[in-house]
Backbone as JSON Lines, residues from 0, in Angstrom:
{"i":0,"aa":"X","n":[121.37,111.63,99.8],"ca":[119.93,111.72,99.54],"c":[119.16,110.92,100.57]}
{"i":1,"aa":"X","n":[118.01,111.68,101.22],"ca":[117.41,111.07,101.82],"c":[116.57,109.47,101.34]}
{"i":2,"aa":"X","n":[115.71,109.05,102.37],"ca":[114.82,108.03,101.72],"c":[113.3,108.25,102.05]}
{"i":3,"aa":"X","n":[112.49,107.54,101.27],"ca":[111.39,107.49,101.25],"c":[110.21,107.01,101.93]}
{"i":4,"aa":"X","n":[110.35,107.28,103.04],"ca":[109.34,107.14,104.49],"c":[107.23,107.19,104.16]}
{"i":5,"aa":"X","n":[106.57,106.31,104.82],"ca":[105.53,106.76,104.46],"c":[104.72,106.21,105.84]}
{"i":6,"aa":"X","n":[103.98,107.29,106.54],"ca":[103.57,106.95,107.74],"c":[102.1,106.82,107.76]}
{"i":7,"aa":"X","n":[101.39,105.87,108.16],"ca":[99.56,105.64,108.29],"c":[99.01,105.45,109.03]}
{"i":8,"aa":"X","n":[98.37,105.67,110.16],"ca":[97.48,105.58,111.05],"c":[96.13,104.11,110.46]}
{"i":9,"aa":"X","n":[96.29,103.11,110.69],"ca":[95.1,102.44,110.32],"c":[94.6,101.45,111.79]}
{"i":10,"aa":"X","n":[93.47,100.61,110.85],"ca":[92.67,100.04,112.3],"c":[93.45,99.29,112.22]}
{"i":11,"aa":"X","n":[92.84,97.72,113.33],"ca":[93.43,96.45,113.13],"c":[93.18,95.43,112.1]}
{"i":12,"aa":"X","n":[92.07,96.03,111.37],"ca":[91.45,95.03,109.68],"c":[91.82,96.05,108.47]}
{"i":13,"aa":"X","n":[92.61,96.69,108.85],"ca":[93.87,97.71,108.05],"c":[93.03,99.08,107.04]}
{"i":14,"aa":"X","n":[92.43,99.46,107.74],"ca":[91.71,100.64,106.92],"c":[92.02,102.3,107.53]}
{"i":15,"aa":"X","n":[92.44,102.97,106.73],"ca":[93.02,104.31,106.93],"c":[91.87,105.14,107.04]}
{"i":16,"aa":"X","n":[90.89,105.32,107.0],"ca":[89.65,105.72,107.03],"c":[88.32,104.72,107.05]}
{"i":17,"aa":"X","n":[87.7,105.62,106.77],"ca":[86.07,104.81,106.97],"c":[85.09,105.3,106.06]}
{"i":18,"aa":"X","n":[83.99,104.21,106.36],"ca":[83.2,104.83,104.94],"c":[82.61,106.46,105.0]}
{"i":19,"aa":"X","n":[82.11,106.66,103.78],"ca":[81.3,108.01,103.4],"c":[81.77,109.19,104.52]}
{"i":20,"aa":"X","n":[83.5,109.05,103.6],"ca":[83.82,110.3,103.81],"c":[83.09,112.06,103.49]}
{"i":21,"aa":"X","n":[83.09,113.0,104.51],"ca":[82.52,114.15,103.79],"c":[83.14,114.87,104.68]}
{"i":22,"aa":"X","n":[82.72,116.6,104.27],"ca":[83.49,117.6,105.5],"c":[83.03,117.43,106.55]}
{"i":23,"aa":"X","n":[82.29,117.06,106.95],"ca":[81.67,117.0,108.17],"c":[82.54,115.77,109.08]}
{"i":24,"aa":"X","n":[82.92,115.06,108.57],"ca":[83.63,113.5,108.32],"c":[84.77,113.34,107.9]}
{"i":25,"aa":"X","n":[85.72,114.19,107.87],"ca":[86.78,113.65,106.79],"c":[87.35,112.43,107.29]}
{"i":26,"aa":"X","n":[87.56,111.44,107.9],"ca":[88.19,110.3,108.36],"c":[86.78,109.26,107.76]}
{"i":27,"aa":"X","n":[85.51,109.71,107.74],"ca":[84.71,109.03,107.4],"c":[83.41,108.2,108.7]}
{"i":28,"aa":"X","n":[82.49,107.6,108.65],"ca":[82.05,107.12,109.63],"c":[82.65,105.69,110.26]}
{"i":29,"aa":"X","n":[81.94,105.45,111.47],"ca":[81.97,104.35,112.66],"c":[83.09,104.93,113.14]}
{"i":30,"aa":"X","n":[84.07,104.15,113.56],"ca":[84.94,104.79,114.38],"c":[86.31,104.8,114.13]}
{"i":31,"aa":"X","n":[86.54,105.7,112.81],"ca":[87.4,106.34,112.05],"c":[88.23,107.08,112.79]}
{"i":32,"aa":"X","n":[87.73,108.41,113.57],"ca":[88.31,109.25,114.46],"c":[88.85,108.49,115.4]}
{"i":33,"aa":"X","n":[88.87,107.35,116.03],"ca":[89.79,106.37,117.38],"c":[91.32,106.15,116.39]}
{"i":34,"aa":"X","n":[91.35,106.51,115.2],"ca":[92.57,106.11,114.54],"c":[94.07,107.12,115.17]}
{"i":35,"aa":"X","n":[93.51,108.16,115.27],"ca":[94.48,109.62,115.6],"c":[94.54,109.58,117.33]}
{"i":36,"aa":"X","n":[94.02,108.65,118.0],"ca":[93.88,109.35,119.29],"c":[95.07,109.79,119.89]}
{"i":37,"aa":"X","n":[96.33,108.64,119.5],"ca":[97.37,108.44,120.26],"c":[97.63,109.89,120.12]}
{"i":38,"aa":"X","n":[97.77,110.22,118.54],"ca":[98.28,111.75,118.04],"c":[98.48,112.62,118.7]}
{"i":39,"aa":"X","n":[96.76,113.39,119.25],"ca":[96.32,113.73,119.81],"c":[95.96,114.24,121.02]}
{"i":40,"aa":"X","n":[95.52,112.88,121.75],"ca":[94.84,113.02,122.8],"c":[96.42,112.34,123.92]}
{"i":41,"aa":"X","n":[96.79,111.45,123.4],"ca":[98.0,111.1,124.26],"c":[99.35,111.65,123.5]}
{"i":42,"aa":"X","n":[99.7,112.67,122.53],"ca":[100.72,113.51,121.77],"c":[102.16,113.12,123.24]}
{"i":43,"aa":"X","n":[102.02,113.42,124.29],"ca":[103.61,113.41,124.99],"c":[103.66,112.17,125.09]}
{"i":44,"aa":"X","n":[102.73,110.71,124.81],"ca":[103.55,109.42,125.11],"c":[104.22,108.92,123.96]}
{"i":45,"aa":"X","n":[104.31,109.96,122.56],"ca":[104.33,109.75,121.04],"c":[105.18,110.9,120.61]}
{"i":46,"aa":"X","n":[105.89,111.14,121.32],"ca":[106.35,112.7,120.28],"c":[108.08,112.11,119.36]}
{"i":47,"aa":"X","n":[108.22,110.61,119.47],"ca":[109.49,110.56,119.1],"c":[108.81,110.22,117.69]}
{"i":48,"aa":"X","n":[107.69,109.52,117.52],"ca":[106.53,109.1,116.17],"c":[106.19,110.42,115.61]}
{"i":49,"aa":"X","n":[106.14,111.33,116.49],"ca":[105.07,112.69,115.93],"c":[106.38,113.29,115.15]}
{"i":50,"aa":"X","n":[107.46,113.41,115.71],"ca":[108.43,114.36,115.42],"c":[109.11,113.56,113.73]}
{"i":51,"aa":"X","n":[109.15,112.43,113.95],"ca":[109.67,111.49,112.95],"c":[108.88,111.71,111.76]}
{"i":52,"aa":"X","n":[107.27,111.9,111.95],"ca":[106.42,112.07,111.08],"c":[106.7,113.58,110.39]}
{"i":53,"aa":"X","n":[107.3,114.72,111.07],"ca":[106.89,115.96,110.99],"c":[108.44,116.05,110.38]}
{"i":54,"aa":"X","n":[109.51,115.15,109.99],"ca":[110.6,115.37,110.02],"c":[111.44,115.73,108.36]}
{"i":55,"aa":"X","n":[110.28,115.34,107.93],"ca":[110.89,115.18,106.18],"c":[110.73,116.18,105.78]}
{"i":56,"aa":"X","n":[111.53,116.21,104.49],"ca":[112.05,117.54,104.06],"c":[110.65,117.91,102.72]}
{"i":57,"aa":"X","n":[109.67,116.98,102.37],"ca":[109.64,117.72,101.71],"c":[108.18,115.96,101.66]}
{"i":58,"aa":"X","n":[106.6,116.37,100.95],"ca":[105.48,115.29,101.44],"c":[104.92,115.37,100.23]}
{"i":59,"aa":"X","n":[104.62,114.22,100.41],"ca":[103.94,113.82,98.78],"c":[102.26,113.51,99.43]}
{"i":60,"aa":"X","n":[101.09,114.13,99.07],"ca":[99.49,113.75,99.54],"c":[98.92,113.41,98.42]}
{"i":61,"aa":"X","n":[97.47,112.72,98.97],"ca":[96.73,112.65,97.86],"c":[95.56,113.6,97.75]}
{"i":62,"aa":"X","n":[94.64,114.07,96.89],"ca":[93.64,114.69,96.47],"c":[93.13,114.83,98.35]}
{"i":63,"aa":"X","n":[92.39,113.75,98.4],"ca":[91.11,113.86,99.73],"c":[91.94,114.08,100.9]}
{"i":64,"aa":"X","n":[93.37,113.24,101.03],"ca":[94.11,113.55,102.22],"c":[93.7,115.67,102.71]}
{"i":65,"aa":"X","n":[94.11,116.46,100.91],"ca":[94.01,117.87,101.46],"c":[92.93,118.43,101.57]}
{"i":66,"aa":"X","n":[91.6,117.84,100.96],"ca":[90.28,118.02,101.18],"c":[89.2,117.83,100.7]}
{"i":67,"aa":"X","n":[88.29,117.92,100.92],"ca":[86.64,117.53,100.39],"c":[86.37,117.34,98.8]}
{"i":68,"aa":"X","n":[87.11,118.36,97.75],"ca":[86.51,118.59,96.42],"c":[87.12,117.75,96.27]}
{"i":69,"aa":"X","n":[86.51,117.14,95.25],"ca":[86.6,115.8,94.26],"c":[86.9,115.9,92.58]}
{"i":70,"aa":"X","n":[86.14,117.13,92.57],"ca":[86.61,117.57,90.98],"c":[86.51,118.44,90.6]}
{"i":71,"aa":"X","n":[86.48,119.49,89.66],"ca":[87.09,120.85,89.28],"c":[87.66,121.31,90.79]}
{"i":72,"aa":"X","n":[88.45,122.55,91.05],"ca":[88.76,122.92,91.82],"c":[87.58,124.21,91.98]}
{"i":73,"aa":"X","n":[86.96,124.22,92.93],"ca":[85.47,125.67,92.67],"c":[86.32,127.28,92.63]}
{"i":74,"aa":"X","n":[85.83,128.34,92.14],"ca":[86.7,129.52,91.61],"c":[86.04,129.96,93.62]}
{"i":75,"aa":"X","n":[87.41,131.1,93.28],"ca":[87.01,131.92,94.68],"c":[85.48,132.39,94.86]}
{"i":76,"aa":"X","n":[84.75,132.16,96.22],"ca":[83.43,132.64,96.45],"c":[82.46,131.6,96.09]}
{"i":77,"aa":"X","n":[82.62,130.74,95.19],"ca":[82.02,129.85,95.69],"c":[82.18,128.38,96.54]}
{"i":78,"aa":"X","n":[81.28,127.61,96.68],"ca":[81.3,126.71,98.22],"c":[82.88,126.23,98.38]}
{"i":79,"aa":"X","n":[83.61,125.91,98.9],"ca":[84.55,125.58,99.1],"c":[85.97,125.94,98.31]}
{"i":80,"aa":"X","n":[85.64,127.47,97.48],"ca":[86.32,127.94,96.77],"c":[87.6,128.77,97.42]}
{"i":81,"aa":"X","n":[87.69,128.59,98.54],"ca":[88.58,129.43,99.2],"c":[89.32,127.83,100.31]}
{"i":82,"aa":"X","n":[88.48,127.28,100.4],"ca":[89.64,125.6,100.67],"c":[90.67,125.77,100.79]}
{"i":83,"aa":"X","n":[91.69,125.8,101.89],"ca":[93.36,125.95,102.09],"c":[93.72,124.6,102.98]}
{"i":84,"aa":"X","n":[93.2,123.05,102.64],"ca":[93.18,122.22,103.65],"c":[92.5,122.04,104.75]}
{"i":85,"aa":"X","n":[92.78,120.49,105.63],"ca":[91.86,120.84,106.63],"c":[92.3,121.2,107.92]}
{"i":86,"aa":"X","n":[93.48,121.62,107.99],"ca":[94.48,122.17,108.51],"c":[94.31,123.88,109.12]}
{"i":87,"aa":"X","n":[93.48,124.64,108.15],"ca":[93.75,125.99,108.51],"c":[94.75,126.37,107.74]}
{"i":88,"aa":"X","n":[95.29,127.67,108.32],"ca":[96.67,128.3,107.55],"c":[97.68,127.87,108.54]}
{"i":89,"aa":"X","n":[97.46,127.2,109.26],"ca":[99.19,126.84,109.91],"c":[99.12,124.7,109.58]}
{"i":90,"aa":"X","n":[99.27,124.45,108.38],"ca":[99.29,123.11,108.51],"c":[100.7,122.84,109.42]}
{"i":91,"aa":"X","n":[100.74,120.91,109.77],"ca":[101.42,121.08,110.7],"c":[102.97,120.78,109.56]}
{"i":92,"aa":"X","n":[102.61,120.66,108.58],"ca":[104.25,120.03,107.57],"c":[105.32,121.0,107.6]}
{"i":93,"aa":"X","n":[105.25,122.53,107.46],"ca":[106.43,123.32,107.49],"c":[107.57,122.87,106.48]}
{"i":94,"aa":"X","n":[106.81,122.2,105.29],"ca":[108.1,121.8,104.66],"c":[106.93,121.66,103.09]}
{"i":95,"aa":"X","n":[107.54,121.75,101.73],"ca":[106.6,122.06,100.58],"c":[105.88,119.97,100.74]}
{"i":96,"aa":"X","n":[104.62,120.55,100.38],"ca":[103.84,119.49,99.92],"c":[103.23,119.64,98.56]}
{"i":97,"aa":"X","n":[103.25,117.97,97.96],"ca":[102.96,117.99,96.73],"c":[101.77,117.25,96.78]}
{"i":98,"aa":"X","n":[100.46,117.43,96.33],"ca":[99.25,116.91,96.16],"c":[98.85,116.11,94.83]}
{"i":99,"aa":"X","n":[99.03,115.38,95.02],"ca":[98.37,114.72,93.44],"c":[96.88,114.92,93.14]}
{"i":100,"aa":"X","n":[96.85,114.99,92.0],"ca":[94.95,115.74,91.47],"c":[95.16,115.62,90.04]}
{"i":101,"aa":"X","n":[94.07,115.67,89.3],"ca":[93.68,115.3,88.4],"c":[93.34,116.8,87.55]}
{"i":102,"aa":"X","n":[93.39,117.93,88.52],"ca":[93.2,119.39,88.11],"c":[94.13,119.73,88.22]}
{"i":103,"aa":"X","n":[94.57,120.95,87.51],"ca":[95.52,121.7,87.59],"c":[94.69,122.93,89.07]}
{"i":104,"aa":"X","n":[96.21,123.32,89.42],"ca":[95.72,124.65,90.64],"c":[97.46,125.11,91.0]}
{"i":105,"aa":"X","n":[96.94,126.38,91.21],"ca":[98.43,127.51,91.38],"c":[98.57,127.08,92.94]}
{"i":106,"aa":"X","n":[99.83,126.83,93.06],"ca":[100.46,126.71,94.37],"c":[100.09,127.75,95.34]}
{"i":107,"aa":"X","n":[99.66,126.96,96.48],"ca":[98.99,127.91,97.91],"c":[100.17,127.48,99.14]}
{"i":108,"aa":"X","n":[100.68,129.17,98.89],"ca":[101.55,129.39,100.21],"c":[100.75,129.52,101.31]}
{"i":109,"aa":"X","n":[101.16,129.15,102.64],"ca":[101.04,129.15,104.42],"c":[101.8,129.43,104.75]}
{"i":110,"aa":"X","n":[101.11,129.21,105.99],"ca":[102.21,129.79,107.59],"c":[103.34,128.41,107.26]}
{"i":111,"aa":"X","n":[104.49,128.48,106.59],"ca":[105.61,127.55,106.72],"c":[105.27,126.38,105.77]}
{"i":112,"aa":"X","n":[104.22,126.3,104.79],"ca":[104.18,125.56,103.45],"c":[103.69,125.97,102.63]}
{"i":113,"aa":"X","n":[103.93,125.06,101.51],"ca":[103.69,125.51,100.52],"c":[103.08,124.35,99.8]}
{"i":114,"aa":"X","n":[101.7,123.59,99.14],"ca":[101.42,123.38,98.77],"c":[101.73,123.09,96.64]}
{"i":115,"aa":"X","n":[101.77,122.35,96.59],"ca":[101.82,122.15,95.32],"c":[101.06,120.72,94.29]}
{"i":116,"aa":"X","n":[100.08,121.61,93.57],"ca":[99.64,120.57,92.56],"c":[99.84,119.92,91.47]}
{"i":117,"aa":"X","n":[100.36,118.34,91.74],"ca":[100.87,118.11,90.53],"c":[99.72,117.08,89.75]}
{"i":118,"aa":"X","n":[99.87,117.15,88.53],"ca":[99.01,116.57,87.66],"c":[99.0,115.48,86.82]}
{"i":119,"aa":"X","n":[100.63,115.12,86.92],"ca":[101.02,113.86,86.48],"c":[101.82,112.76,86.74]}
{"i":120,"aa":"X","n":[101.25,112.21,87.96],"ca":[101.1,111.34,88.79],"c":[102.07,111.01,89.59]}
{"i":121,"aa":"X","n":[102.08,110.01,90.81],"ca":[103.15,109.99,91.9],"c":[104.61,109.89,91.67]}
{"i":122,"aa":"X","n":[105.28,109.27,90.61],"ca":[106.23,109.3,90.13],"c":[106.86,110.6,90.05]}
{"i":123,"aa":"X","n":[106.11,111.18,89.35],"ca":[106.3,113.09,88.92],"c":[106.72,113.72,90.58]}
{"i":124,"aa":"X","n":[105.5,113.88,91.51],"ca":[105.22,114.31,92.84],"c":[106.66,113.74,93.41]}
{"i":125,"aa":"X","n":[106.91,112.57,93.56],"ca":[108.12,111.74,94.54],"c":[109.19,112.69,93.57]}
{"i":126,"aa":"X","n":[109.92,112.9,92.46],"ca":[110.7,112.96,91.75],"c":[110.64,115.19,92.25]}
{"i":127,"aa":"X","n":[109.81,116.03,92.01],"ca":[109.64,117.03,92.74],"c":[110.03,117.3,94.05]}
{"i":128,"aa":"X","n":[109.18,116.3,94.69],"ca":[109.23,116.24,96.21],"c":[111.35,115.82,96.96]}
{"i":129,"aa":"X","n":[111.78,115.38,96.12],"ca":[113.22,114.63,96.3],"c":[113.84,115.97,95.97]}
{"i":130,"aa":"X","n":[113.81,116.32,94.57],"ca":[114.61,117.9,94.18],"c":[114.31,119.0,95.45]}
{"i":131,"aa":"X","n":[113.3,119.16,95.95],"ca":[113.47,120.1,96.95],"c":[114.06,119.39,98.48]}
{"i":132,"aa":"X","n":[113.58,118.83,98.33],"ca":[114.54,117.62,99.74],"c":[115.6,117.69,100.5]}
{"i":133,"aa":"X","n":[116.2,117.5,99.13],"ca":[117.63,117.57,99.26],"c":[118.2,116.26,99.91]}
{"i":134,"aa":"X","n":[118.81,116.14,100.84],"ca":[119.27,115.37,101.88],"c":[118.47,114.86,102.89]}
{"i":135,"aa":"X","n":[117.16,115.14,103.3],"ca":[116.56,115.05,103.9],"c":[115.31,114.31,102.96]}
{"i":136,"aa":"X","n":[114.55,113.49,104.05],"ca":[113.83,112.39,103.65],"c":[112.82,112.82,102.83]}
{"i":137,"aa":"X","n":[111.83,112.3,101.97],"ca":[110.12,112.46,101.47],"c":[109.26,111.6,102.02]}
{"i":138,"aa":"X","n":[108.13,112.38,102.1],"ca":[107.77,111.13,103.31],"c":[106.17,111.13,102.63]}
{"i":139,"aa":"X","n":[105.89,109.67,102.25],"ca":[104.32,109.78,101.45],"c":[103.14,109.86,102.75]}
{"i":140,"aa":"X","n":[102.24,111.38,102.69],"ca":[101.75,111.34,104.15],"c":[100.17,110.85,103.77]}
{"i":141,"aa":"X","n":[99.89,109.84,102.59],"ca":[98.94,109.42,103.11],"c":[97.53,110.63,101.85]}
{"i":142,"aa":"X","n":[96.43,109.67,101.52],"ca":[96.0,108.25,102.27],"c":[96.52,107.33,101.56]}
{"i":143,"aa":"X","n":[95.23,105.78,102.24],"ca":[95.79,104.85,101.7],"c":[95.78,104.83,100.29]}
{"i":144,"aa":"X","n":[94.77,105.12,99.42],"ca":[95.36,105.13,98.05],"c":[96.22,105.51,97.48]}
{"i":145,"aa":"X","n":[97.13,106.89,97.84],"ca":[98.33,107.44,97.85],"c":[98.98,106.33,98.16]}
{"i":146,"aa":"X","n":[99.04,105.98,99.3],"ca":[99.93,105.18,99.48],"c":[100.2,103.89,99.23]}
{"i":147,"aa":"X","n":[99.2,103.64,98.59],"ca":[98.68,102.42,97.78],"c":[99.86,102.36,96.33]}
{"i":148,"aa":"X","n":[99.46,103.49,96.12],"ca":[100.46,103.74,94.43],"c":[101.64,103.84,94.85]}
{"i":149,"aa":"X","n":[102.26,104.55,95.65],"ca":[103.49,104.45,96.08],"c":[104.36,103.18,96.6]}
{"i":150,"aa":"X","n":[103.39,102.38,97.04],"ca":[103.56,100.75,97.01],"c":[103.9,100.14,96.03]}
{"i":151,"aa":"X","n":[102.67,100.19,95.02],"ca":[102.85,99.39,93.57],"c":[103.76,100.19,92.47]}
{"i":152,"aa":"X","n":[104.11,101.4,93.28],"ca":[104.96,101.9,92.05],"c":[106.0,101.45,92.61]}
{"i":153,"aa":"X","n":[106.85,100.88,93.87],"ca":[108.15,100.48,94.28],"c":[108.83,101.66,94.6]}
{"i":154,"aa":"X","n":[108.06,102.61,95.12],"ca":[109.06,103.95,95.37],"c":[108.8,104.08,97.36]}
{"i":155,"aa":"X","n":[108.21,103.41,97.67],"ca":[108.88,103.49,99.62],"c":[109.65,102.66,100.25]}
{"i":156,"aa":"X","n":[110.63,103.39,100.77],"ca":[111.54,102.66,101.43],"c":[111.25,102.12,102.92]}
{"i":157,"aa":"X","n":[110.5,102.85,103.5],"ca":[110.31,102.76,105.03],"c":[108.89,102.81,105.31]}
{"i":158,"aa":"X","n":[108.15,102.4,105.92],"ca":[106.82,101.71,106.23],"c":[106.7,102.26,107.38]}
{"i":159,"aa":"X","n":[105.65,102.91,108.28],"ca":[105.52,103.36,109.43],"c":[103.96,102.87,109.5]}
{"i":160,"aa":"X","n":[103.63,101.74,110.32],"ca":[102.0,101.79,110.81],"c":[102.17,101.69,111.89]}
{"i":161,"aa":"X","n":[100.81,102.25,112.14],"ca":[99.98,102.92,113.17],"c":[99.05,102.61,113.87]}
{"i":162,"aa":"X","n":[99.01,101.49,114.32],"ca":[97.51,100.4,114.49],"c":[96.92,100.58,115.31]}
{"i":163,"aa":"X","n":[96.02,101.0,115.38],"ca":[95.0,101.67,116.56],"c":[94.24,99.89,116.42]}
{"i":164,"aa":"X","n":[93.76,100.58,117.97],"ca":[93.02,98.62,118.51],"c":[91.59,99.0,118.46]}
{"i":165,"aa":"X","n":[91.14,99.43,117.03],"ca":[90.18,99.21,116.31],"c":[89.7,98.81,115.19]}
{"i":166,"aa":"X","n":[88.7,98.18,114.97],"ca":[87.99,97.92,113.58],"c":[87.19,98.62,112.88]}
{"i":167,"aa":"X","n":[87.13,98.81,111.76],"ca":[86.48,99.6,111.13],"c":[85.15,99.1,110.17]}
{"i":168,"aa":"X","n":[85.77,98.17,109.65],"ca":[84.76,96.88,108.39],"c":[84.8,97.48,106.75]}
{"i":169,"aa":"X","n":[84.64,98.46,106.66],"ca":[84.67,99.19,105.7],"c":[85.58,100.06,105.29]}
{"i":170,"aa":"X","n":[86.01,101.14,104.2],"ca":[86.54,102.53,104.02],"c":[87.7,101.99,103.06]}
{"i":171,"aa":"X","n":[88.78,103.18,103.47],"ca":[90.04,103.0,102.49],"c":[90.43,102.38,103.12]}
{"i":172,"aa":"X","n":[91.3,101.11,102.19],"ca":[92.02,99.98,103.1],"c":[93.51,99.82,102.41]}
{"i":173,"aa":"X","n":[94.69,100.17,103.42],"ca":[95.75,100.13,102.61],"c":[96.23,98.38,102.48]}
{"i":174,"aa":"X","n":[97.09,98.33,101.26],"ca":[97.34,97.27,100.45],"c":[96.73,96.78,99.48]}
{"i":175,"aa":"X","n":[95.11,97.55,99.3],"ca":[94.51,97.11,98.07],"c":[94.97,97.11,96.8]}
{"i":176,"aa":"X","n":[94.88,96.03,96.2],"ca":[95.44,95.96,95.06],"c":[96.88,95.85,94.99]}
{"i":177,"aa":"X","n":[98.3,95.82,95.64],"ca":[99.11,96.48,95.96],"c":[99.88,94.91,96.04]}
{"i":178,"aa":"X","n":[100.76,94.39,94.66],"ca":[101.32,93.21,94.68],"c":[101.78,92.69,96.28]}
{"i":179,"aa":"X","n":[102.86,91.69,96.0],"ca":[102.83,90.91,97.5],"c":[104.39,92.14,97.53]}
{"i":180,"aa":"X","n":[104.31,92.03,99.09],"ca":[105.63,92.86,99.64],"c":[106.68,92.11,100.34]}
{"i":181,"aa":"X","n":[107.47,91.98,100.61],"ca":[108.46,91.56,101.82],"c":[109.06,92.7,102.75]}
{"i":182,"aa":"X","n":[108.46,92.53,103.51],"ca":[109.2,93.89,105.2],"c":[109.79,92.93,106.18]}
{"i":183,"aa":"X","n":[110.62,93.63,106.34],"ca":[111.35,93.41,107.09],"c":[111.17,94.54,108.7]}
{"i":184,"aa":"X","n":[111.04,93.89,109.5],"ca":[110.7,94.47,110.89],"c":[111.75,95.02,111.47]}
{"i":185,"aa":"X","n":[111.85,96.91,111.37],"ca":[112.69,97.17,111.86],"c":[113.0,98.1,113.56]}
{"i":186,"aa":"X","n":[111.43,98.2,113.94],"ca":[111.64,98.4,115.35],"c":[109.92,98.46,115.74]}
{"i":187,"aa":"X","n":[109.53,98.13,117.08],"ca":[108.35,98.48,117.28],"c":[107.48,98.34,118.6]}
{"i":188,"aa":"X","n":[107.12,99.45,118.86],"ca":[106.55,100.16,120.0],"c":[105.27,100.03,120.51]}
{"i":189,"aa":"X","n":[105.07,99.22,121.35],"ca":[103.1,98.81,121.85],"c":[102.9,99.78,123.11]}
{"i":190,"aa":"X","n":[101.65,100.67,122.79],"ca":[101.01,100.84,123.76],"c":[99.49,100.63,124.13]}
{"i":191,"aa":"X","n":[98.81,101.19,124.85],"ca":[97.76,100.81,125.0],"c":[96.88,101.72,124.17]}
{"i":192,"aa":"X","n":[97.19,102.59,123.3],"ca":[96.28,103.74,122.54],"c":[96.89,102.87,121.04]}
{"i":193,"aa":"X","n":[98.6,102.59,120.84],"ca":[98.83,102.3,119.23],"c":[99.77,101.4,119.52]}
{"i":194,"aa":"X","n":[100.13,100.58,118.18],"ca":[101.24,99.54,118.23],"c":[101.99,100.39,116.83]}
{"i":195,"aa":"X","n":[103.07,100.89,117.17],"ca":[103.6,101.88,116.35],"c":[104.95,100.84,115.27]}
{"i":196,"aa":"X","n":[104.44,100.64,113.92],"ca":[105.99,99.06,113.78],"c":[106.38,100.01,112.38]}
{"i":197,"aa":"X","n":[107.57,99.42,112.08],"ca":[108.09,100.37,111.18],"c":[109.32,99.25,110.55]}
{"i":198,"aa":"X","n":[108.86,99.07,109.69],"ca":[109.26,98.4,108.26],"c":[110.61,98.86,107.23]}
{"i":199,"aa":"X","n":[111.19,98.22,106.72],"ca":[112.3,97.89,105.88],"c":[111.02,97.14,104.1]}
{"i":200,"aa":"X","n":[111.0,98.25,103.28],"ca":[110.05,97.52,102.42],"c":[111.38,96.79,101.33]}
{"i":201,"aa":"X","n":[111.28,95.69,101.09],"ca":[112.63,94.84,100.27],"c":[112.35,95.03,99.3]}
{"i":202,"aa":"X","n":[113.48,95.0,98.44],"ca":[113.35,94.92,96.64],"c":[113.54,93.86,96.14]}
């Protein structure tokens, strides 16, 4: 059986986003978007991070990670009733994702995923997400509140940040709330876009 990987892009005052998230915004304002650049804009000095990220068998998200609505899910035709992520139809996972939400919603197949809503809570999602797995890792993709619970619930094994050499001041900030941890430092990569470190979380 695989293990439980969870990878985050945050600033250097540890925030995974920024304030007053919206569609227009999904990372949120100030300078939220400098978090992904490495991703992105420098992708060939990062592809052993990108590939590692893209590698698990099977992703546990939260609500806003897949998009804008906040509550009921809207019926087809109206505003955001046809919502398939912010991804498009080719997200990049190729492997089933499980969304945590507070609504129920029928699983939305893609180009190479498959989406799934679960409704009773990360425990449930990680425990899903492992049965289809198999042998191959689950990897919590975030955000920080997702990954927040997956912290305080004691279910990640492996820690992946992402530290972009920015500040943010505000937004989602991972570790909130999120008892004390012990990591152990198990390899880590500086460049001039990210400082890529990757953790051993102890029991």
């Amino acid at each position: 059986m695989g293990i439980v990987t969870a990878d985050i892009a945050i600033s250097l005052d540890g925030f995974a986003a920024g304030p007053d998230q919206s569609l227009e915004h999904p990372l949120g304002g100030g300078a939220a978007d400098r978090l992904h650049v490495w991703m992105f804009e420098y992708a060939d000095a990062h592809t052993a991070e990108i590939d590692a990220i893209t590698a698990a068998g099977a992703y546990v998200m939260g609500r806003n990670m897949f998009g804008p609505v906040r509550h009921e899910w809207p019926a087809p035709g109206e505003p955001l009733g046809d919502w398939i992520g912010w991804w498009g139809d080719e997200p990049p996972y190729h492997a089933p994702v499980f969304v945590l939400t507070h609504y129920p919603r029928d699983p939305l197949e893609l180009t190479g995923t498959t989406f799934h809503f679960v409704t009773d809570g990360i425990h449930s999602a990680v425990e899903q997400a492992r049965a289809i797995a198999g042998d191959a890792d689950v990897a919590i993709a975030g955000g920080a509140e997702t990954l927040n619970q997956a912290l305080w619930a004691g279910i990640v094994d492996e820690l992946r940040l992402h530290v972009a050499p920015v500040t943010l001041g505000a937004g989602e900030r991972v570790f909130d709330r999120v008892p004390s941890l012990e990591l152990e430092l198990l390899s880590e990569r500086v460049t001039p876009e990210v400082a890529h470190l990757t953790y051993r979380v102890r029991r």
